[in-house]
Structures are given as structure tokens and as C-alpha cells.
C-alpha atoms as an extended CHARMM CRD file, in Angstrom:
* protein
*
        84  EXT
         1         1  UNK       CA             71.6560000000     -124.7660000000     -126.7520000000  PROA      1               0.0000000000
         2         2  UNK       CA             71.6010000000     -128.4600000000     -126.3550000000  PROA      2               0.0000000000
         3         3  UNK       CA             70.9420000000     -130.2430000000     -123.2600000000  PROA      3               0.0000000000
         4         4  UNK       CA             73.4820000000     -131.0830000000     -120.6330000000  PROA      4               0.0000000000
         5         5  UNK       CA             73.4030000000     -133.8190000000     -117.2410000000  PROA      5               0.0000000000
         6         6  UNK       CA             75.2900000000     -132.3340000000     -114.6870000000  PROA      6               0.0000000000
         7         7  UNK       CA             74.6410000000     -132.4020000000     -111.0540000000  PROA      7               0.0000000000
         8         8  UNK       CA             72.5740000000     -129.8170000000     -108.7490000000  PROA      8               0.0000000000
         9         9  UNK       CA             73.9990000000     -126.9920000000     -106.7840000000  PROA      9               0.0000000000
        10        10  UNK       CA             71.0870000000     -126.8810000000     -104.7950000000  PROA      10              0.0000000000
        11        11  UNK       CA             68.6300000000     -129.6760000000     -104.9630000000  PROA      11              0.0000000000
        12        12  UNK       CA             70.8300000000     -132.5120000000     -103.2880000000  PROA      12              0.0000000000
        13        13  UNK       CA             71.4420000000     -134.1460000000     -100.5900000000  PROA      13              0.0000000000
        14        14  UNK       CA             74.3830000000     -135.9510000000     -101.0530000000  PROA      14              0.0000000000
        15        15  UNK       CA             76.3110000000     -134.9540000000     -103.9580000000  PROA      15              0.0000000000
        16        16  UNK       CA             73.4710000000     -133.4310000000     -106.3990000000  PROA      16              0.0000000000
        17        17  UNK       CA             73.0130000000     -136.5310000000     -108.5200000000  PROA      17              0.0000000000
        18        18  UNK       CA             69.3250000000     -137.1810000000     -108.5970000000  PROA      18              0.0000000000
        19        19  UNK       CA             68.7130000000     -133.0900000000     -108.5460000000  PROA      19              0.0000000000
        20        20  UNK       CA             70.7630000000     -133.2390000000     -111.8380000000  PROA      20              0.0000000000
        21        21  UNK       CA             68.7720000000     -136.0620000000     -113.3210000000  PROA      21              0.0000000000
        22        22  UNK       CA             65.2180000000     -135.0190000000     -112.0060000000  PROA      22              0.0000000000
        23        23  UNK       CA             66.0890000000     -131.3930000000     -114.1810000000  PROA      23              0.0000000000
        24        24  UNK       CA             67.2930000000     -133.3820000000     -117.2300000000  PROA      24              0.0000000000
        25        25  UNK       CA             64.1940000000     -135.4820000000     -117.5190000000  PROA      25              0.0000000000
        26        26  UNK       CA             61.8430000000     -132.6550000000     -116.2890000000  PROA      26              0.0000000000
        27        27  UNK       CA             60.7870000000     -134.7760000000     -113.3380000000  PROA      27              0.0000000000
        28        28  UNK       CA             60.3430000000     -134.2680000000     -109.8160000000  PROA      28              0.0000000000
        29        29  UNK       CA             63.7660000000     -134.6900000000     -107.5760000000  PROA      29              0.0000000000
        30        30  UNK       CA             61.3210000000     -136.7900000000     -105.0630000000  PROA      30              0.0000000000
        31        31  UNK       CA             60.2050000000     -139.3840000000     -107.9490000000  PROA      31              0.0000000000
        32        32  UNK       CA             63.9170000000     -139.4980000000     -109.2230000000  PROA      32              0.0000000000
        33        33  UNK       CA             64.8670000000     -140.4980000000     -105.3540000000  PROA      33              0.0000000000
        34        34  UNK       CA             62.2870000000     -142.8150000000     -104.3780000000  PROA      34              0.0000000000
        35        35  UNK       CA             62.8470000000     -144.9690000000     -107.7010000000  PROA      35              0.0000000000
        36        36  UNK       CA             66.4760000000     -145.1020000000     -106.9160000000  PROA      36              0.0000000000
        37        37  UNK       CA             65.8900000000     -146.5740000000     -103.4200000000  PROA      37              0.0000000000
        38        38  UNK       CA             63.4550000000     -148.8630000000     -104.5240000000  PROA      38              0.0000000000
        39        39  UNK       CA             65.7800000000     -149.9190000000     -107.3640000000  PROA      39              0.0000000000
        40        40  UNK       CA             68.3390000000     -150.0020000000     -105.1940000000  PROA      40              0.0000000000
        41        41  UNK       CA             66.5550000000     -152.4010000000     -102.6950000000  PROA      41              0.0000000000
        42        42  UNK       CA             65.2710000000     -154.6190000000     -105.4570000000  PROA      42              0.0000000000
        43        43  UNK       CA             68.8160000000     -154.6200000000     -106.6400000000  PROA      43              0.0000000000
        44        44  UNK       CA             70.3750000000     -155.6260000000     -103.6110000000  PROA      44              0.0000000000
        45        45  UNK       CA             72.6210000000     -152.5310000000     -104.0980000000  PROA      45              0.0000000000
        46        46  UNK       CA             73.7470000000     -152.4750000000     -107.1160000000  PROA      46              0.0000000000
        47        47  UNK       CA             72.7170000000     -149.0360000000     -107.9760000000  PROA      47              0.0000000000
        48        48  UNK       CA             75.2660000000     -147.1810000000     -105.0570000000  PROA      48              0.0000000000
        49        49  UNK       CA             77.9120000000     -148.2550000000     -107.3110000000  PROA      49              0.0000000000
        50        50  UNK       CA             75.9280000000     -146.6640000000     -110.4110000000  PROA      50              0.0000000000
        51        51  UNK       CA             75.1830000000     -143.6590000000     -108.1620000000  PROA      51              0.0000000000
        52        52  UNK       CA             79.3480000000     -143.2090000000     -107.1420000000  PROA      52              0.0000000000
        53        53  UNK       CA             79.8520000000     -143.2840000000     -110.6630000000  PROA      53              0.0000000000
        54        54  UNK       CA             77.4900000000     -140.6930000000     -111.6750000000  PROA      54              0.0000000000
        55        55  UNK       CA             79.2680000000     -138.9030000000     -108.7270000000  PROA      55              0.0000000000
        56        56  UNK       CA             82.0320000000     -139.3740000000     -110.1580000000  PROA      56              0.0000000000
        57        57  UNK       CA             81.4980000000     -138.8380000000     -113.8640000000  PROA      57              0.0000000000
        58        58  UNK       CA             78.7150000000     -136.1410000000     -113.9640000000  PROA      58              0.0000000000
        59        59  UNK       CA             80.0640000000     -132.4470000000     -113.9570000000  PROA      59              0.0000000000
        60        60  UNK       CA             78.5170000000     -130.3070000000     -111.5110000000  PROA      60              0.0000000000
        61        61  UNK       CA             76.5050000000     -127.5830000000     -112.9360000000  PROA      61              0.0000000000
        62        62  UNK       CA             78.5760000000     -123.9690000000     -113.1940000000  PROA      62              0.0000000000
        63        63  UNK       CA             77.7920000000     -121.4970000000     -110.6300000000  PROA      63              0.0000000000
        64        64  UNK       CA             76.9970000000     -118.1280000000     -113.0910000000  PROA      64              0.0000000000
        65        65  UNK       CA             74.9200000000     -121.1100000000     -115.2080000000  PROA      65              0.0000000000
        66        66  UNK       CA             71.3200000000     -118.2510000000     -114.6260000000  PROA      66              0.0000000000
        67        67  UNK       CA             73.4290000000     -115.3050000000     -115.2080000000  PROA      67              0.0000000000
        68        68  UNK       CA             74.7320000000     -116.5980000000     -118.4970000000  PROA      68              0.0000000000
        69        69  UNK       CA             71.4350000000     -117.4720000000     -120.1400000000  PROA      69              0.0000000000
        70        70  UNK       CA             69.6760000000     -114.2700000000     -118.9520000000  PROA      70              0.0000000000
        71        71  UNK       CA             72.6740000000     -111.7640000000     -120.5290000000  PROA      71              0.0000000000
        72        72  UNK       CA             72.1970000000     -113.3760000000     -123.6620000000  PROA      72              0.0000000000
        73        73  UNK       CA             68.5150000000     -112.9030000000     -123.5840000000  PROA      73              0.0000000000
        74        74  UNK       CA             67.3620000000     -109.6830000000     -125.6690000000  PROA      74              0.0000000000
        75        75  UNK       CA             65.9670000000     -107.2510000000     -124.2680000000  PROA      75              0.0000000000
        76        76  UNK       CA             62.3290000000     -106.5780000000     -122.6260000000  PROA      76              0.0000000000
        77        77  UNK       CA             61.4520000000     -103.7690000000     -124.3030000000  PROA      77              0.0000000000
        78        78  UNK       CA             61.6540000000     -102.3800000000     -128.2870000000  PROA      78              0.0000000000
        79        79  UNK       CA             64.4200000000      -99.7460000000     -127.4170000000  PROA      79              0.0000000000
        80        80  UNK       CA             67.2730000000     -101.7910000000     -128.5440000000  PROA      80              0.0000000000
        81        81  UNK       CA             68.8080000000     -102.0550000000     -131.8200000000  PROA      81              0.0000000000
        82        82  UNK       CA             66.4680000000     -104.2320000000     -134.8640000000  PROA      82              0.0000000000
        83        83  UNK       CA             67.3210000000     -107.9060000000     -134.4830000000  PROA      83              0.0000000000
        84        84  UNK       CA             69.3780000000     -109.3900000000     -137.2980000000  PROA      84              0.0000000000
């Protein structure tokens, strides 16, 4: 399964952006924040218009996203049929 960016259901504050990023990158969500405000003040704003964008752009992440990937899963114990 490769690797998707799409924003957070539930880490976000605004529209899920920096949630989505922060679990791409396997950061924190507070590190992904606090370096897009300082950016952002360095920049003299040029990274709302990068963060609208990614609003924009970015899909949000399905709802049944954890139900998928644990029915595909096999299962727990050795009662099932032999893997293939």
C-alpha cells in the first residue's frame, strides 16, 4: 500500500492540513504547526496562500480509512485457512 497526503479527520484545527502532513512525515502535529507559523512570519505570509492551496488540493482522508486496513488483516489466530 503506498503512501498517501490527505488531510486529518481529527487532528485539525482548521481544515486538517498540518494533521495530514504531521502523519505523512511521521512527525508531531505541534512541530508541523509551529514551523508553519514561524515560516509564515519569516515569510511575511506567504505560506497562508500555500496552506489554502493544500486546503484546497489535498483530499481529506476517507472516513472507514481503520476499518478497511483492519478487514484485510488476517486473522489473530491459526484457525483460518493456510495462507497462499
Amino acid at each position: 500500500m503506498t503512501k498517501q497526503l490527505t488531510r486529518s479527520r481529527d487532528d485539525r484545527w482548521i481544515a486538517g492540513v498540518c494533521g495530514g502532513i504531521a502523519d505523512y512525515t511521521g512527525t508531531d502535529t505541534s512541530i508541523v504547526r509551529v514551523v508553519l507559523v514561524v515560516c509564515t512570519v519569516l515569510g511575511a505570509g506567504s505560506l497562508v496562500l500555500g496552506y489554502v492551496a493544500a486546503w484546497v488540493l489535498v483530499p481529506r482522508r476517507p472516513r472507514h480509512d481503520t476499518v478497511r486496513a483492519q478487514a484485510t488483516d488476517a486473522p489473530a489466530t491459526g484457525t483460518g485457512p493456510a495462507p497462499r
